[in-house]
C-alpha positions in Angstrom: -27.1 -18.3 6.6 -24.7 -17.2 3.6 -21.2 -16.8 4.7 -19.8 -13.5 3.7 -15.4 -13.1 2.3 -13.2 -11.7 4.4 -9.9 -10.3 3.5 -7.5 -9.3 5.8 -4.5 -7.6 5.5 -2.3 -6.8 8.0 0.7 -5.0 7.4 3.2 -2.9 9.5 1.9 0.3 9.9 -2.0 -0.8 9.0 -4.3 -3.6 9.2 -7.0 -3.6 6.5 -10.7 -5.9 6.1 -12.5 -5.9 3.1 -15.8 -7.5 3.3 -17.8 -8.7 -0.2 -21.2 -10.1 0.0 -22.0 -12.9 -2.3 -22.8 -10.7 -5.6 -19.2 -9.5 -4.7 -19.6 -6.1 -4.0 -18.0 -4.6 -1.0 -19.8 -4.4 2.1 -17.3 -2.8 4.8 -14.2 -1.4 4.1 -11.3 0.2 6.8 -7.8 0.0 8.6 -7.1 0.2 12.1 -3.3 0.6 13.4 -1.3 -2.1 13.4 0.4 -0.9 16.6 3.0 -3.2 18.6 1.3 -6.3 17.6 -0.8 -7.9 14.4 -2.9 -10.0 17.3 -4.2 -6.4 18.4 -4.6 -5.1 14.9 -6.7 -8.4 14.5 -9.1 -7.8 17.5 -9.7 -4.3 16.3 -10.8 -5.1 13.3 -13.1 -7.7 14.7 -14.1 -5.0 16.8 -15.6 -3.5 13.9 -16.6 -6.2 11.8 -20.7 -6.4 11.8 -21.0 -10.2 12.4 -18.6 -12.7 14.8 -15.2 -13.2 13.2 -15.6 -16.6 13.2 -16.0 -19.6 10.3 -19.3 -19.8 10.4 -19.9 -16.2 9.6 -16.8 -15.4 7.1 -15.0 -17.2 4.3 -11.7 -15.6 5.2 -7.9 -15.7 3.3 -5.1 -12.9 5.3 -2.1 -11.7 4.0 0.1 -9.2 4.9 3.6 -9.5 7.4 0.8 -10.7 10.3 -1.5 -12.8 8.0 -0.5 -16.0 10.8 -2.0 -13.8 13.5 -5.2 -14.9 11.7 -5.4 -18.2 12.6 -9.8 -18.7 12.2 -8.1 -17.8 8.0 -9.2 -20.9 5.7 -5.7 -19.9 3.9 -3.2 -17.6 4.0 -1.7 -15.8 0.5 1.0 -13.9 -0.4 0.9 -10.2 -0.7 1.8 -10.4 -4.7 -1.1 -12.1 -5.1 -3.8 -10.2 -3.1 -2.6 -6.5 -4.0 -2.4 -7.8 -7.7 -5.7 -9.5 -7.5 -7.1 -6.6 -5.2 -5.6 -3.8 -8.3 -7.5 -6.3 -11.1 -10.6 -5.7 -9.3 -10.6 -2.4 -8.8 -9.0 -1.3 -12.2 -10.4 -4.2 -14.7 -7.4 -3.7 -17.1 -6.2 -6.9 -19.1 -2.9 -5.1 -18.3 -1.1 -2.7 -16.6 1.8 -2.0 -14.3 1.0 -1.9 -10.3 2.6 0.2 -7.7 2.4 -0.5 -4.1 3.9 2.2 -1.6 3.4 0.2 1.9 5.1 0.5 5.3 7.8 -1.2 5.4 8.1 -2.2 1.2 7.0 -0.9 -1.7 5.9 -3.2 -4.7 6.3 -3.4 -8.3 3.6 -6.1 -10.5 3.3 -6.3 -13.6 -0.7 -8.2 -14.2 -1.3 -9.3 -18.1 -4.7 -11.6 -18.9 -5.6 -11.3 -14.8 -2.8 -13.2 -13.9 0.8 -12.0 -12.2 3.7 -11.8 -14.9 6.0 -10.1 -13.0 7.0 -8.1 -9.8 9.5 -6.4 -7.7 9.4 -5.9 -3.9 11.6 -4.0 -1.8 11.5 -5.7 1.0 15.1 -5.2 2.3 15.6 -1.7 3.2 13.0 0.8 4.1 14.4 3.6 1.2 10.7 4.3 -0.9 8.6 2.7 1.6 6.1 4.9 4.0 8.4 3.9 7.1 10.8 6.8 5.0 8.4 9.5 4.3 6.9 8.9 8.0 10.7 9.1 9.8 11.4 12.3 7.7 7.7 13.5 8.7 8.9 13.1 12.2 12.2 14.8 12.1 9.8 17.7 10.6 7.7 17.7 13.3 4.4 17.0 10.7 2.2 14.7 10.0 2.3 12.0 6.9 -0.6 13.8 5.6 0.9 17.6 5.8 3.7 16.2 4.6 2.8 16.6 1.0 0.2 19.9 1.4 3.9 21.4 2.8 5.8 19.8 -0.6 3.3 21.5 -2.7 4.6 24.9 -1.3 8.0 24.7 -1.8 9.9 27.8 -3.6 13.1 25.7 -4.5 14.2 22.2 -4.9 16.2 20.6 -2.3 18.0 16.9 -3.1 18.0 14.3 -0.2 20.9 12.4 -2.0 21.4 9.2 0.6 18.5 6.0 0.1 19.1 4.8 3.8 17.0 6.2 5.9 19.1 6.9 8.7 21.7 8.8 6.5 18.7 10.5 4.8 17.3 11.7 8.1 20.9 13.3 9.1 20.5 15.3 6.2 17.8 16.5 6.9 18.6 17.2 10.3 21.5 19.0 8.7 19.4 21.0 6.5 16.7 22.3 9.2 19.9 23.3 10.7 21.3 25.5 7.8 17.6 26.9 7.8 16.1 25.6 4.8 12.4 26.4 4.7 10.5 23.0 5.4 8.3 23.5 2.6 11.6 22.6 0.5 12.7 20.1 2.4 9.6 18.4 2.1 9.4 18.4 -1.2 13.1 17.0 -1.8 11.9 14.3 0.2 8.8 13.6 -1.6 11.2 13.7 -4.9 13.7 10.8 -3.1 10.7 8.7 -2.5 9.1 9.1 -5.9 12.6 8.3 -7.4 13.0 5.2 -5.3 9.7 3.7 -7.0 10.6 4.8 -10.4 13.7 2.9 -10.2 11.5 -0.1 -9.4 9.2 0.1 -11.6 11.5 0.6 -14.7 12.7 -2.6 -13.5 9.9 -4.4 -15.3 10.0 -5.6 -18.7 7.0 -4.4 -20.2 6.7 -0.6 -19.6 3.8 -0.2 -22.0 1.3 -0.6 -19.8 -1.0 2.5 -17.7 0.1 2.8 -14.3 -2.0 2.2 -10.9 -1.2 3.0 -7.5 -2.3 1.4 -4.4 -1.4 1.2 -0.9 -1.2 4.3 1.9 -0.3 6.6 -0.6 -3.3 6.5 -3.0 -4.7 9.3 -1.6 -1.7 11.8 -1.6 -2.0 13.6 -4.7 0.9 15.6 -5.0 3.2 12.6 -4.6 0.6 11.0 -7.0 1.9 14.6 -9.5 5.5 13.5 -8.6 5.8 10.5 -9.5 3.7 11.2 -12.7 5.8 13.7 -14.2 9.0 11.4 -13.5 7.5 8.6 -15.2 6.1 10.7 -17.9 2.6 9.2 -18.2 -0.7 9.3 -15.4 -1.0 7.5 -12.5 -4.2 6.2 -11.7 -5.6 5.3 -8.2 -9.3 4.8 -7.1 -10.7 5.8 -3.8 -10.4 2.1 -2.3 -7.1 1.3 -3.8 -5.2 1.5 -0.4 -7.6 -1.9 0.7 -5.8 -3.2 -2.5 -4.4 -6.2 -0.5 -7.4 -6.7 1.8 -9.7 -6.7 -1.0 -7.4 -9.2 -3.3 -7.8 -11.5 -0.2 -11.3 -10.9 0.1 -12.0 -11.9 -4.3 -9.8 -14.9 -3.5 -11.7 -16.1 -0.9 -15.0 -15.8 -2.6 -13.3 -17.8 -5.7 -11.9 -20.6 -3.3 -15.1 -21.1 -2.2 -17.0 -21.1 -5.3 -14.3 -23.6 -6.8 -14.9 -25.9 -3.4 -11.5 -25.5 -1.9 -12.6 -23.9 1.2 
């Protein structure tokens, strides 16, 4: 029986599989909620994996906060290297310039000649990280994903000045008190966000090449149109980008193996 690759990411909102058969091409695909705990995010997703999650079944590498919940794993790699690795895959570029928007950081990598030449995390504070957009979704009383069909009705702008979260969120407090349509407010907090990562990304030193996006934010457009026009060129994505990570872990894997190292 051929062994199929596993990659698991587990982050903290999100825990992602990939599965590649031996041609490479991807087999399953999904998340499941992290929840209170990356060992429940792990049995879900065995839960919904189509054979045993066991050694004999899957070559597997994790990553993610919770990759050491994952202990069946023949390794464990960092989240650089799978999301870059996942993004080469996906994109095929000899170069370009990464942007990850996860739970609790966002990422910055620059990949030249399919190798890592640079990168950026915010790891530190939640400020341009989903764990921002989703408390200020709260304090709205939407969802993550209405967050940005509201943004994209707004009439005026309206500036969320403060990067910390909590301070961020009193202003917004303060604004739904002054009656400010939530349409707006949403989209000033879209705007803070997409600032956050353009500050990042014109961190790196090569700002030639095209722009990618991965992560939980892949799929929100008008964000996607945001952060565009503030970086003045297209962002790219791809329907599996936000298994970037997963994926990354799931090439790597099939590599190791093919190279005899696991």
């Amino acid at each position: 029986m051929e062994r199929k690759y596993l990659g698991i990411d587990i982050g903290s909102t999100a825990g992602k599989a990939v599965v590649l058969d031996g041609k490479g091409e991807i087999l399953q695909a999904f998340s499941v909620p992290t929840g209170w705990s990356s060992f429940e995010a792990l049995k879900s997703i065995g839960e919904r994996l189509e054979d045993p999650m066991d050694e004999e079944h899957y070559a597997c590498i994790a990553t993610g906060y919770g990759r050491n919940a994952v202990a069946f794993a023949g390794k464990t790699m960092t989240e650089i290297t799978c999301h870059a690795k996942g993004a080469m895959a996906l994109f095929g570029n000899e170069a370009m310039n990464v942007i990850d928007v996860g739970g609790q950081d966002t990422k910055v990598i620059t990949c030249k000649g399919r190798t890592v030449e640079e990168f950026f995390m915010n790891d530190k504070c939640s400020a341009g990280t989903g764990k921002f957009l989703e408390v200020m979704a709260n304090r709205l009383n939407i969802s993550m994903e209405d967050l940005n069909s509201l943004a994209k009705k707004h009439t005026e702008e309206v500036k969320i000045s403060s990067m910390c979260t909590v301070f961020a969120e009193s202003e917004v407090i303060s604004l739904v008190g002054q009656g400010i349509e939530r349409a707006n407010i949403a989209y000033g907090i879209l705007q803070s966000v997409a600032g956050k990562v353009v500050q990042m990304l014109g961190r790196l030193r090569d700002q030639s090449p095209e722009v990618y996006l991965t992560g939980g934010l892949c799929e929100a457009a008008y964000f996607q149109e945001i952060l565009s026009e503030k970086i003045g060129k297209p962002i790219h994505s791809h329907k599996n980008a936000r298994y970037a990570g997963a994926l990354g872990a799931a090439v790597l894997a099939k590599e190791q193996v093919e190279k005899g190292r696991m």
